[in-house]
C-alpha positions in Angstrom: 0.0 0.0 0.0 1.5 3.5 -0.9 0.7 6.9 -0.4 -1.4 8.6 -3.8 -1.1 12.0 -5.2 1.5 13.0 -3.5 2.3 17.2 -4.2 5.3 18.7 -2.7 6.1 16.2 -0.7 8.6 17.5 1.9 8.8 15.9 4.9 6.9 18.3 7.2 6.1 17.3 10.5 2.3 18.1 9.5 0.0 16.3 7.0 -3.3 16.4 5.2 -4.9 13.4 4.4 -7.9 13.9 2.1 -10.8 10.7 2.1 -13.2 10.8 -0.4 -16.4 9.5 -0.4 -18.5 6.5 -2.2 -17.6 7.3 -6.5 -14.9 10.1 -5.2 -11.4 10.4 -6.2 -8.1 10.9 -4.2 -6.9 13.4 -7.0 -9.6 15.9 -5.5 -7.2 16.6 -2.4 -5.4 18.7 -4.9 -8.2 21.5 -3.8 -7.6 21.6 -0.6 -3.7 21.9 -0.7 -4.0 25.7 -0.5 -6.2 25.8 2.5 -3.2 23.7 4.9 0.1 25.2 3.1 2.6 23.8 6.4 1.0 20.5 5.8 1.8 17.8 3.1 -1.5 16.7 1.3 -2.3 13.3 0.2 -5.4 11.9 -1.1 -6.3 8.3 0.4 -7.1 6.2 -3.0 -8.6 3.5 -0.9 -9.6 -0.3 -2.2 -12.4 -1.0 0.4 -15.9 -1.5 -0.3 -17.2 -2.5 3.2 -16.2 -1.6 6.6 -14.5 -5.0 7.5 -11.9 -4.2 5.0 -11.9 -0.4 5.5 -11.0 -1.5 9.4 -7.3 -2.8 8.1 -6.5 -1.2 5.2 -7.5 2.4 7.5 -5.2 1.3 10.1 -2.7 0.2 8.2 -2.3 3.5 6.1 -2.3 5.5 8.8 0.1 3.8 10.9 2.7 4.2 8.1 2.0 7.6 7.5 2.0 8.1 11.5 5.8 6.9 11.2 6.9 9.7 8.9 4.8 12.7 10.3 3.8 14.0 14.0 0.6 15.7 13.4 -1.9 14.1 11.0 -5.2 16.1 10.0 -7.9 14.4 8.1 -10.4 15.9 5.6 -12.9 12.9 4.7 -16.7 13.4 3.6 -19.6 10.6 3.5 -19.2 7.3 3.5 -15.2 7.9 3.4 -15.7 9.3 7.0 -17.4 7.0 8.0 -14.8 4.3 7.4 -12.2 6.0 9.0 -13.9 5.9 12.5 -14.7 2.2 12.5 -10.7 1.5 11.8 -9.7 2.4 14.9 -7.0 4.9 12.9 -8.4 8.0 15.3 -5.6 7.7 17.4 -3.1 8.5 15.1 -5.4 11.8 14.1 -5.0 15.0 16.0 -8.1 16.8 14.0 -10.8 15.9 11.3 -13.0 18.2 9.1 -16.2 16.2 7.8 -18.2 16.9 5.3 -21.6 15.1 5.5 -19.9 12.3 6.9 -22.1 8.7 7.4 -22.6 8.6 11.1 -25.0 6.2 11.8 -24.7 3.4 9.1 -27.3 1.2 10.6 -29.9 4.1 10.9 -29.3 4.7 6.8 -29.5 1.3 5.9 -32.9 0.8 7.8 -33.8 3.7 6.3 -33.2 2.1 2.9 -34.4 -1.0 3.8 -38.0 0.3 4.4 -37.7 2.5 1.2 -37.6 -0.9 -0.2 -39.6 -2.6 1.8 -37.6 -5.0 2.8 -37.8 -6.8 6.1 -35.3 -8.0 8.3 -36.1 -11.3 7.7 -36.3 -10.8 4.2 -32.7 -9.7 4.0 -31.4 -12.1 6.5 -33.0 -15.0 4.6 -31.5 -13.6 1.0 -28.5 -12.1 2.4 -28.2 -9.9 -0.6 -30.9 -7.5 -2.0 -30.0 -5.7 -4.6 -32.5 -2.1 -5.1 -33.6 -1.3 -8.5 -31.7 2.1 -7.5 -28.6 0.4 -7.9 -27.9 0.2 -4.1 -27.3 -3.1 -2.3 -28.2 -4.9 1.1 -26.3 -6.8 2.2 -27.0 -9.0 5.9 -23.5 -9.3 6.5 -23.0 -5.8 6.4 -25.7 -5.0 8.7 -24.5 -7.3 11.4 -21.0 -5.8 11.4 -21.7 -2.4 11.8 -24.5 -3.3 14.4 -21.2 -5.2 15.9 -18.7 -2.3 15.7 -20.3 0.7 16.7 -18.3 3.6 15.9 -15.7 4.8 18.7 -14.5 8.6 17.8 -12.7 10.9 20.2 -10.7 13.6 18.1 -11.3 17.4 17.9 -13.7 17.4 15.0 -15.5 19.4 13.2 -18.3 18.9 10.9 -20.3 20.2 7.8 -23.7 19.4 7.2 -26.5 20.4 4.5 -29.6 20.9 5.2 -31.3 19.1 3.1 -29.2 16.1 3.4 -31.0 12.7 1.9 -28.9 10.3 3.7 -29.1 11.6 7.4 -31.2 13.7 8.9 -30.1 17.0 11.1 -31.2 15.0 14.2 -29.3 12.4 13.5 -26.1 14.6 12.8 -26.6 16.5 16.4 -26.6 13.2 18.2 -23.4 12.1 16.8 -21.9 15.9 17.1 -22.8 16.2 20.4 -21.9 12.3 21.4 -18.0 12.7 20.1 -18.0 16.6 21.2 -17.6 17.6 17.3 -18.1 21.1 16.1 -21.4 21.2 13.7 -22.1 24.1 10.7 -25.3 23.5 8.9 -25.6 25.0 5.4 -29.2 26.0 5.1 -30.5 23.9 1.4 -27.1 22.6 1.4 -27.4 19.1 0.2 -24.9 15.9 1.3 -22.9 16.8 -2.1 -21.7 20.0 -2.0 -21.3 20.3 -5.8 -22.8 23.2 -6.6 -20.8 26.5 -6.3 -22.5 28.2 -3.4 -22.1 24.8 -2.1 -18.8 24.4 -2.8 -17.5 28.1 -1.8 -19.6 27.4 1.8 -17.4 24.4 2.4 -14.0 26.1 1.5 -15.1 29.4 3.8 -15.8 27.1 6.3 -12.9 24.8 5.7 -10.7 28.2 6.3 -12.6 29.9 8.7 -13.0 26.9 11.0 -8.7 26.3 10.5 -8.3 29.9 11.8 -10.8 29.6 14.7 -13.9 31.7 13.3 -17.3 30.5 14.6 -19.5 33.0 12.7 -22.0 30.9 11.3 
């Protein structure tokens, strides 16, 4: 496993690691290089589809990066995020920035699951479903992350949309307020923030929130 993207790579003590989420791309760290110039920036091209594989291949990365640098600083959104806290990698992290990160995996699939109309029983007797949406349920995936609840204590700070489709606000202020995180809700953001008010929200808050402004 190596390091991807690598810009300017110079042996700080500091570095950004950049996690994308579900059909992202590692090569969109180079955004973000401007807004941490004292840190090296990396985008994490990560193999894993599930969370049992996520939980090594995480760890693993960051333990070898963890050898070369003293303070690590994560920017992951979605489902990317969500990976990273069930690896057990937080602490090797001094601080994250999430943007519309997964935090309650077994809330969303339920929630998928009676889109669907799918049963518990249904699923556990089929083991995989898959949704004419493209999506997939799988029982083996819903027993693991009801088996390895997520365990998150670093300084953390999060970006949410409004109008997110995948979690709702309530769900986002439980977890913020559970883990102590720092939560900005962009009013009819949505969980992608593609559009360019979307996108010039994230990077004011991205830099605001590195500087220690709070005026949302």
């Amino acid at each position: 496993m190596g390091f991807s993207y690598i810009r300017g790579y110079t042996m700080a003590n500091k570095a950004l690691i950049y996690i994308h989420g579900k059909g992202g791309t590692a090569s969109a760290s180079e955004q973000f290089k401007s807004f941490f110039p004292d840190h090296d920036t990396f985008g994490f091209d990560y193999k894993s589809d599930n969370p049992w594989e996520a939980e090594s291949e995480f760890k693993e990365y960051f333990i070898r990066l963890s050898e070369k640098y003293t303070s690590i600083t994560v920017l992951a959104s979605s489902l990317g995020a969500y990976f990273l806290m069930i690896s057990g990698a937080g602490v090797m992290i001094q601080k994250a920035f999430f943007v519309s990160p997964i935090v309650d995996m077994e809330r969303l699939i339920q929630d998928m699951m009676k889109y669907a109309n799918v049963s518990e029983d249904d699923l556990k007797a089929k083991s995989t479903i898959h949704l004419s949406d493209g999506a997939v349920l799988s029982w083996d995936y819903l027993v693991w992350v009801r088996n390895h609840p997520i365990v998150w204590n670093v300084p953390t700070f999060i970006l949410y949309g409004e109008k997110d489709h995948l979690q709702s606000l309530e769900t986002m202020q439980t977890f913020a307020e559970a883990v102590g995180a720092d939560l900005t809700v962009m009013l009819n953001g949505e969980h992608w923030f593609h559009t360019d008010e979307q996108t010039e929200f994230r990077n004011r808050w991205l830099l605001d929130k590195r500087k220690g402004k709070n005026e949302y």
